[in-house]
N, C-alpha and C positions, 0 to 999 in steps of 0.2 A: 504494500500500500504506500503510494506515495505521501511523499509531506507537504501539509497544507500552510499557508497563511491565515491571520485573521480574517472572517468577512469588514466587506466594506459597510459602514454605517451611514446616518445620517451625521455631520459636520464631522468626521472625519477628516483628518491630510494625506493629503495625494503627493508623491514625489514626484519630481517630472524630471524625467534625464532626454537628452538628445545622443543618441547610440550611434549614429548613420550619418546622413546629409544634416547641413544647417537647414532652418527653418526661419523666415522673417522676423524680426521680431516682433512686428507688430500687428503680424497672424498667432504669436505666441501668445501673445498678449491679449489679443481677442477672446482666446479660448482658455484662457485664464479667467480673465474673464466672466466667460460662463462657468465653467467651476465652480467659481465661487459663491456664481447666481444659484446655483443647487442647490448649492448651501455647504459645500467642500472647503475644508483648507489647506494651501497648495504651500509647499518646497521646494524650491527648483535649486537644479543644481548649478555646482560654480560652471560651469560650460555649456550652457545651456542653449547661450545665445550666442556661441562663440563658432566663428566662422573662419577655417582653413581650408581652402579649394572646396570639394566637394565632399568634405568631412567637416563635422563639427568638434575643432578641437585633436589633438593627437588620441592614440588609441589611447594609453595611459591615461590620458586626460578625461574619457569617457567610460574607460573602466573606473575609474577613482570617482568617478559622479557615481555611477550606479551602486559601487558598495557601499559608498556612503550612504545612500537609502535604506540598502541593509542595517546597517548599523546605528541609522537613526532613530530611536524610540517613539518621536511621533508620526514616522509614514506610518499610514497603516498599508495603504500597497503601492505600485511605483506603475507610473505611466511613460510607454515611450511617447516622445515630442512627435516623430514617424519613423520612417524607415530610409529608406536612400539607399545608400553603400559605403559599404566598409564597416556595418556591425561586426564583420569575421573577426574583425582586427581586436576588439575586444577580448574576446574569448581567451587567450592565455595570460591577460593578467587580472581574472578574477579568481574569487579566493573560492574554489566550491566547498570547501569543508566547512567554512566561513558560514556561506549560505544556507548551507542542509540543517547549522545549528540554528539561523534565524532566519525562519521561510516567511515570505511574504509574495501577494499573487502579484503577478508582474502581466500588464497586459500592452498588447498591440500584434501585428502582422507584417506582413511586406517582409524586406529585410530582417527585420526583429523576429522572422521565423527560424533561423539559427540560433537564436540566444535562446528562445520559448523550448526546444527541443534538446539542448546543449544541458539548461538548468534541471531538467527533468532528468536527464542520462548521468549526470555526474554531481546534481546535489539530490534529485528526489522528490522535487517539488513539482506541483501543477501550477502550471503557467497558465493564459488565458490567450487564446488566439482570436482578439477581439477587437475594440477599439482604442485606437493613439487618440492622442491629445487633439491633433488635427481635427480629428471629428467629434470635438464637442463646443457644437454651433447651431444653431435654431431650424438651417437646414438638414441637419440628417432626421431620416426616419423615426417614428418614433419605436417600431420594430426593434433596429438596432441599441436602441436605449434600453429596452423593455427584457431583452437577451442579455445585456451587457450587466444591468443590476441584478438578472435573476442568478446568474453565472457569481458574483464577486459578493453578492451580500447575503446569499443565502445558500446552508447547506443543505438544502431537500432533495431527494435522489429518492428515485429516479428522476430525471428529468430530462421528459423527451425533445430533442432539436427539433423543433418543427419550423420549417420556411413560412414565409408570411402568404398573406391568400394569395391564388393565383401564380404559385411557385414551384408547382409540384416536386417532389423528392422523389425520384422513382428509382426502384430497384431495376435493374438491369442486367446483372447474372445472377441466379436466383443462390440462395443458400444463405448460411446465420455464420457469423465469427465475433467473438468478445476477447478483446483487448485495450491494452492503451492506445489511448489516439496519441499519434505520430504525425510528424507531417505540417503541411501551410503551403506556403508558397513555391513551386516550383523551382524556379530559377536559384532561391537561396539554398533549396536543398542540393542540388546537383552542385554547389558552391561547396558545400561541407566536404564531397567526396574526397578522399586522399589526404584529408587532414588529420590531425588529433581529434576534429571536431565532430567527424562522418555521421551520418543520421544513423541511429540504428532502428531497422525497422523486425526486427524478430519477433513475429508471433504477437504484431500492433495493427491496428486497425489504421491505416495509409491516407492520411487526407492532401487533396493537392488542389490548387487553386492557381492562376496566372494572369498576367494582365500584359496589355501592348508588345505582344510576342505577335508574329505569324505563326498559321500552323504548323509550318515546316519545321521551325525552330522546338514548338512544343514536343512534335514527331524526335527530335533530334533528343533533348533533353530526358522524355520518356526512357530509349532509348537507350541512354546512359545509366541512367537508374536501373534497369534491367540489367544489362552488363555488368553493375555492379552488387546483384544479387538481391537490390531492393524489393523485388514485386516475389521474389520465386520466397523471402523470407515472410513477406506478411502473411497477415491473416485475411483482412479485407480490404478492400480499396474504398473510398468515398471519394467522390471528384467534385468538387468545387468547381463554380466560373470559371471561363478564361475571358475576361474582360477586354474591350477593345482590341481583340485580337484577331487580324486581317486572316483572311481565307488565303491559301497560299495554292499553288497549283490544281485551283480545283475543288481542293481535300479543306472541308471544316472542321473545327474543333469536334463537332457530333462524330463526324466520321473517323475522327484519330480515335476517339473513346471507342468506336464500332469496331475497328481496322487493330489497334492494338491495345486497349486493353479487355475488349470482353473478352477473346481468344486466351488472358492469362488465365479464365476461368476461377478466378477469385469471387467470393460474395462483392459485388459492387454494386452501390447506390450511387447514382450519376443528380445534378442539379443544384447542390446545395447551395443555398446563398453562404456567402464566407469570403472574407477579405477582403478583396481590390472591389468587388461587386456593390451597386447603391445598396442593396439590404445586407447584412451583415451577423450572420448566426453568433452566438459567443460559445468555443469549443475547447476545452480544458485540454492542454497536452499534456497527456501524461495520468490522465485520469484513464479510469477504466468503463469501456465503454459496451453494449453490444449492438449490434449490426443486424441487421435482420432484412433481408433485399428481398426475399417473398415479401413481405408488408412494408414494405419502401418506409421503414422505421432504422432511426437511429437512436440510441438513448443514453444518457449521463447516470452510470452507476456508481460512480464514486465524485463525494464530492469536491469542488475545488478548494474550499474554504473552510476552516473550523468552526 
């Protein structure tokens, strides 16, 4: 059983670190902002607004924001600012042993899907593959809000994903698998491979989601994952959106899921809303999950939060 953080409360603080890309700061600020209109109260870190190329801040300098979060008594859980690139570069200088003794839920996607699947492998912890700081603004869904507090301030389990109306969740190679959700965004994962950091997907329930890719490249990435024993090791597959992603000779995202992966003959539920997508499921990695593709059901058996 993994290890949990506190649930999220009413006037609770939120940490906010920037892991990845810089971010404006006066989009920072905005959704600060709202936070606080919740009725949240926020900590940001010393690099929060700090701008080096296309990284916010050296890696050290982003590691040192996040454990600091750890280590501060009043986050109660930590939010990424977004995603971008160059999360990987964090990852060996945090402390996991550090973290496994004081877990707290850590949420966001995109890039930040390596850190969410990295903290679960090597401290223990459920992570939230959910909403950044970015999206909390008068525009998003209220869907995504309604996922995102049920996930982080309560622990009732079961608790089934369900997409918002109109979204269907369909099963698509039929059969049942229970494990840990695994998994997020595409492109980050196939990033991990060959590192210290590799995803491990043994005997997990596989969620994959992508955004402004063509589908050649998806084809390609897939592909990779396979070679690297990803799909032959799980147990089920869940496919997420692939968002703004161009049709490439022909061949659509529909048909890459048809073409390779019903063929791995995995239990797969194909549609989910989750991540780059406007609706937005909140999906615990690292929690234990089960799968059920006859009843185009997913469900949250363990929970994220204490």
């Amino acid at each position: 059983m993994a290890a949990k953080g506190p649930a999220l409360r009413a006037g609770d603080t939120i940490g906010l670190v920037t892991l990845g890309s810089p971010l404006d700061r006066a989009v920072i600020d905005a959704r600060i902002d709202f936070l606080k209109g919740m009725g949240f109260q926020v900590v940001t870190g010393s690099h929060v607004y700090d701008v080096n190329g296309f990284l916010a801040g050296t890696d050290q300098e982003r590691a040192a924001d996040l454990m600091a979060m750890f280590a501060d008594p009043r986050v109660r859980m930590i939010l990424a600012v977004r995603g971008g690139v160059g999360v990987e570069g964090i990852l060996p200088y945090l402390d996991y042993a550090y973290i496994a003794r004081n877990p707290k839920l850590v949420s966001g996607y995109s890039d930040i899907t390596v850190l969410l699947n990295v903290l679960f492998q090597r401290s223990g912890i459920v992570a939230l593959h959910s909403l950044l700081l970015l999206d909390f603004r008068a525009e998003t869904p209220a869907y995504n809000f309604q996922q995102f507090f049920a996930a982080a301030a309560s622990g009732s389990v079961p608790r089934p994903i369900v997409n918002p109306p109109g979204m269907p969740l369909t099963g698509r190679v039929p059969g049942q698998a229970a494990g840990p959700l695994i998994g997020g965004n595409l492109t980050s994962l196939v990033g991990s491979l060959g590192t210290p950091f590799e995803v491990d997907t043994r005997g997990a329930i596989l969620l994959l989601e992508e955004t402004h890719e063509p589908t050649n490249t998806v084809f390609r990435y897939l592909e990779q994952l396979r070679l690297a024993g990803k799909f032959a090791d799980c147990a089920g597959i869940v496919m997420g959106e692939c968002t703004n992603c161009q049709t490439a000779y022909g061949t659509t995202y529909g048909d890459v899921i048809e073409r390779f992966i019903v063929p791995l003959g995995k239990p797969t539920l194909i549609g989910l809303a989750s991540g780059h997508g406007t609706y937005k499921a909140a999906l615990p990695i690292g929690a234990w999950m089960q799968l059920n593709a006859d009843a185009g059901t997913l469900t949250q058996m363990e929970a994220a939060v204490t």
